[in-house]
N, CA, C and O atoms as a DFTB+ gen file, in Angstrom:
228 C
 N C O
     1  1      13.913       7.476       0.942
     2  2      13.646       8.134       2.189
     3  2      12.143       8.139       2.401
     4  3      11.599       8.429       1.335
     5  1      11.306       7.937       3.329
     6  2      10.224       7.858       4.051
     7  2       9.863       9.006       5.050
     8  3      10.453       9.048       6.129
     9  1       8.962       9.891       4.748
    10  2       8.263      10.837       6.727
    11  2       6.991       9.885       6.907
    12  3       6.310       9.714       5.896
    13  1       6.692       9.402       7.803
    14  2       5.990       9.339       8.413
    15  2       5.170      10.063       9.225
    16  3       5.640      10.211      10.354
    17  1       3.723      10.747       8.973
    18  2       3.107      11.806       9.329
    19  2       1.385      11.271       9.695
    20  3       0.435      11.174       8.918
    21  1       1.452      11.028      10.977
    22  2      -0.184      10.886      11.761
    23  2      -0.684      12.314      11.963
    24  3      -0.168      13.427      11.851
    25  1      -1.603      11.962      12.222
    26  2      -2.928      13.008      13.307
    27  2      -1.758      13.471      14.290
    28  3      -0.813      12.697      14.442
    29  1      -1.768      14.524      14.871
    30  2      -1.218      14.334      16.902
    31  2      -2.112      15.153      17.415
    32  3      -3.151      15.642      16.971
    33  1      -1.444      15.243      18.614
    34  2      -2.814      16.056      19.818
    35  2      -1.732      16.855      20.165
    36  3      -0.646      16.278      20.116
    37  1      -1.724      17.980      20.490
    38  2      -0.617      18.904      21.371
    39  2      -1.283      18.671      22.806
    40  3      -2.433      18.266      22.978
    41  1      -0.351      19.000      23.821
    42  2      -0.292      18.854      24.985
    43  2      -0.989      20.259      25.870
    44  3      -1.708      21.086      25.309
    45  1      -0.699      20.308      26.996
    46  2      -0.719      21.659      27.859
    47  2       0.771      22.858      27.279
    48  3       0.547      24.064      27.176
    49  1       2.246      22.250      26.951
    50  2       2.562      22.865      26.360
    51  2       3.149      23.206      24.866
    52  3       4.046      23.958      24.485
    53  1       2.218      22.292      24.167
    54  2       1.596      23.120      22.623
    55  2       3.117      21.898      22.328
    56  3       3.583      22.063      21.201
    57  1       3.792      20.888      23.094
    58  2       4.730      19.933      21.956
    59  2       3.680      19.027      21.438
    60  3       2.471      19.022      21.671
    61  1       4.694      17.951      20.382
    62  2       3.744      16.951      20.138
    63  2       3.875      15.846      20.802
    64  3       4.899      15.273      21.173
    65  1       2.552      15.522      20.958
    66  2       2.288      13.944      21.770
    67  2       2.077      12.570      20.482
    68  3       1.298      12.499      19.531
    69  1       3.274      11.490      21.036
    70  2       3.082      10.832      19.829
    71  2       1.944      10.041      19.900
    72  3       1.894       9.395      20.946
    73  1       1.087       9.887      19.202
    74  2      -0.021       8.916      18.437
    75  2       0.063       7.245      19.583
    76  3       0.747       6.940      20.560
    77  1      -1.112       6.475      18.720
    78  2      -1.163       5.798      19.242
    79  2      -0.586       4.711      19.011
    80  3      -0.529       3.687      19.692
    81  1       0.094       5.106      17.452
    82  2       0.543       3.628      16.516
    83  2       2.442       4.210      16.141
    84  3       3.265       3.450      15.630
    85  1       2.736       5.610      16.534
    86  2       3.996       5.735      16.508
    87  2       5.232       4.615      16.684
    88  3       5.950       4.288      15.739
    89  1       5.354       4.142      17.878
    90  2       6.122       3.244      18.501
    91  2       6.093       1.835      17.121
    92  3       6.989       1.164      16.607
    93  1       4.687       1.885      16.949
    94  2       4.416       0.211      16.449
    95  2       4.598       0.656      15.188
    96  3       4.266      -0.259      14.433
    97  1       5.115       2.009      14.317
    98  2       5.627       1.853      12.532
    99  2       7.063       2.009      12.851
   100  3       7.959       1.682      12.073
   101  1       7.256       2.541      14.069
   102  2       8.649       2.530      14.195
   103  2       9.542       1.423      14.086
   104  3      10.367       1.116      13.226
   105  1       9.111       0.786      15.381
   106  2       9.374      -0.547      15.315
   107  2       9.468      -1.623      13.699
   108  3      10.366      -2.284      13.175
   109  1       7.861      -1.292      13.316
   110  2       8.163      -2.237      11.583
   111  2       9.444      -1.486      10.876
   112  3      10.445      -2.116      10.534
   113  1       9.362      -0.689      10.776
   114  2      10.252       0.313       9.841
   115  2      11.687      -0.660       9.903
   116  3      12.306      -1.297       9.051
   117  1      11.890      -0.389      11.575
   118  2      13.389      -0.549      11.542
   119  2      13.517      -2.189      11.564
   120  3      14.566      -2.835      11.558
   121  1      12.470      -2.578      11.583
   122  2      12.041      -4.434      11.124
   123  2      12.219      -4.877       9.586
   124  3      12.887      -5.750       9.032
   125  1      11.567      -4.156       9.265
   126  2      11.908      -4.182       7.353
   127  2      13.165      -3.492       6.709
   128  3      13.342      -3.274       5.511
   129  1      14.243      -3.107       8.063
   130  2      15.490      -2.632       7.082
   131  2      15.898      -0.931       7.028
   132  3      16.992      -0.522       6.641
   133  1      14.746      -0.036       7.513
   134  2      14.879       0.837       7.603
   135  2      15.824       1.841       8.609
   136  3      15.505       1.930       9.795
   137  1      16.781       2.453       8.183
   138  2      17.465       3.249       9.510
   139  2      16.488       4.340      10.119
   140  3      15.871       4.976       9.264
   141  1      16.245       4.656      11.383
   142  2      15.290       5.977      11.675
   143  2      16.343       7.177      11.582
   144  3      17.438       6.934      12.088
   145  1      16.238       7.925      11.241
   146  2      16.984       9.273      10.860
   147  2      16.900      10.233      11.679
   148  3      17.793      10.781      12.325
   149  1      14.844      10.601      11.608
   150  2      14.837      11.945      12.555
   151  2      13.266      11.387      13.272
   152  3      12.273      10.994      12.660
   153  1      13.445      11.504      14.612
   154  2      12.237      11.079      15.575
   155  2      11.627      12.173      17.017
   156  3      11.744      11.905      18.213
   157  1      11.011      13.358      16.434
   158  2      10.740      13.969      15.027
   159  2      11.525      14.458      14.069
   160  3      12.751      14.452      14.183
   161  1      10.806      15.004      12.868
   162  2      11.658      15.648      12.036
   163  2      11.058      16.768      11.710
   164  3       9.914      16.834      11.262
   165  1      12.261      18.282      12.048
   166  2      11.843      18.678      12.404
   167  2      11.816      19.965      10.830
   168  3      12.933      20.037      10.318
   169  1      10.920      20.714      10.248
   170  2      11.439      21.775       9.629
   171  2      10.995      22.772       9.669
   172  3       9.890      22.937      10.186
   173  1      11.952      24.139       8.951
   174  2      11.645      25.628       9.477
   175  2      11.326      26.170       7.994
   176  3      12.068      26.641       7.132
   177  1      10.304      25.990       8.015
   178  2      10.258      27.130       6.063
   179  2       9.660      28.498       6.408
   180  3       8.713      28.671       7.174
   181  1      10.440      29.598       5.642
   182  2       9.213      30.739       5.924
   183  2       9.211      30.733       7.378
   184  3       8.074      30.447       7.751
   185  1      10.080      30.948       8.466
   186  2       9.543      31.320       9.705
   187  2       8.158      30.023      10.227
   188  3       7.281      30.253      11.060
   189  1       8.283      29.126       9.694
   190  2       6.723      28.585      10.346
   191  2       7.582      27.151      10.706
   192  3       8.270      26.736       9.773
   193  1       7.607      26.365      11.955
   194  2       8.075      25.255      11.991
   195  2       7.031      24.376      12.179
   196  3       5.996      24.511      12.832
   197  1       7.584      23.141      11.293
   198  2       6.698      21.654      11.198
   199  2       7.439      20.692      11.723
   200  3       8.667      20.741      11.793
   201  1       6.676      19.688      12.155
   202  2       7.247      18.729      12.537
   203  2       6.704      17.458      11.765
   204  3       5.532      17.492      11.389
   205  1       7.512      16.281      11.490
   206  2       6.945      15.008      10.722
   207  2       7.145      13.790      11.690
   208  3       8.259      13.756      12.213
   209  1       6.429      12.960      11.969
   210  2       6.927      11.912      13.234
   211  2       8.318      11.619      13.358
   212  3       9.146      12.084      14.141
   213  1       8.478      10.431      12.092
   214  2       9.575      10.138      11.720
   215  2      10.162       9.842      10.546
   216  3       9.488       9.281       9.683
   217  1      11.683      10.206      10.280
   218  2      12.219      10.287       9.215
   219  2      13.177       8.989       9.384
   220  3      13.719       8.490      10.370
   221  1      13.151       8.563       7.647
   222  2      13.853       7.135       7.752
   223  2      14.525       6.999       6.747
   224  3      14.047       7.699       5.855
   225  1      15.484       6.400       6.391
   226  2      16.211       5.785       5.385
   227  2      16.871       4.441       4.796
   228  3      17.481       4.471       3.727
């Protein structure tokens, strides 16, 4: 399993904006064999939520 995790910028309302190279590991990922899983992925620990670009398998 793979996350994939850039820089991001939040927006006006505080989601995430994907990067500039998102699209283009996506794309390799699922080029080299990879299934995408979660686009984002999202988790809740402790009340605090994160997000990871994308999740793959």
């Amino acid at each position: 399993m793979i996350y994939w995790r850039s820089l991001k910028l939040l927006n006006a309302t505080h989601n995430m904006a994907k990067d500039l190279y998102h699209e283009q590991v996506k794309r390799a990922l699922e080029k080299d064999g990879w299934q995408i899983t979660h686009d984002p992925y999202e988790l809740r620990i402790g009340g605090v939520e994160m997000y990871i670009d994308i999740g793959a398998e």
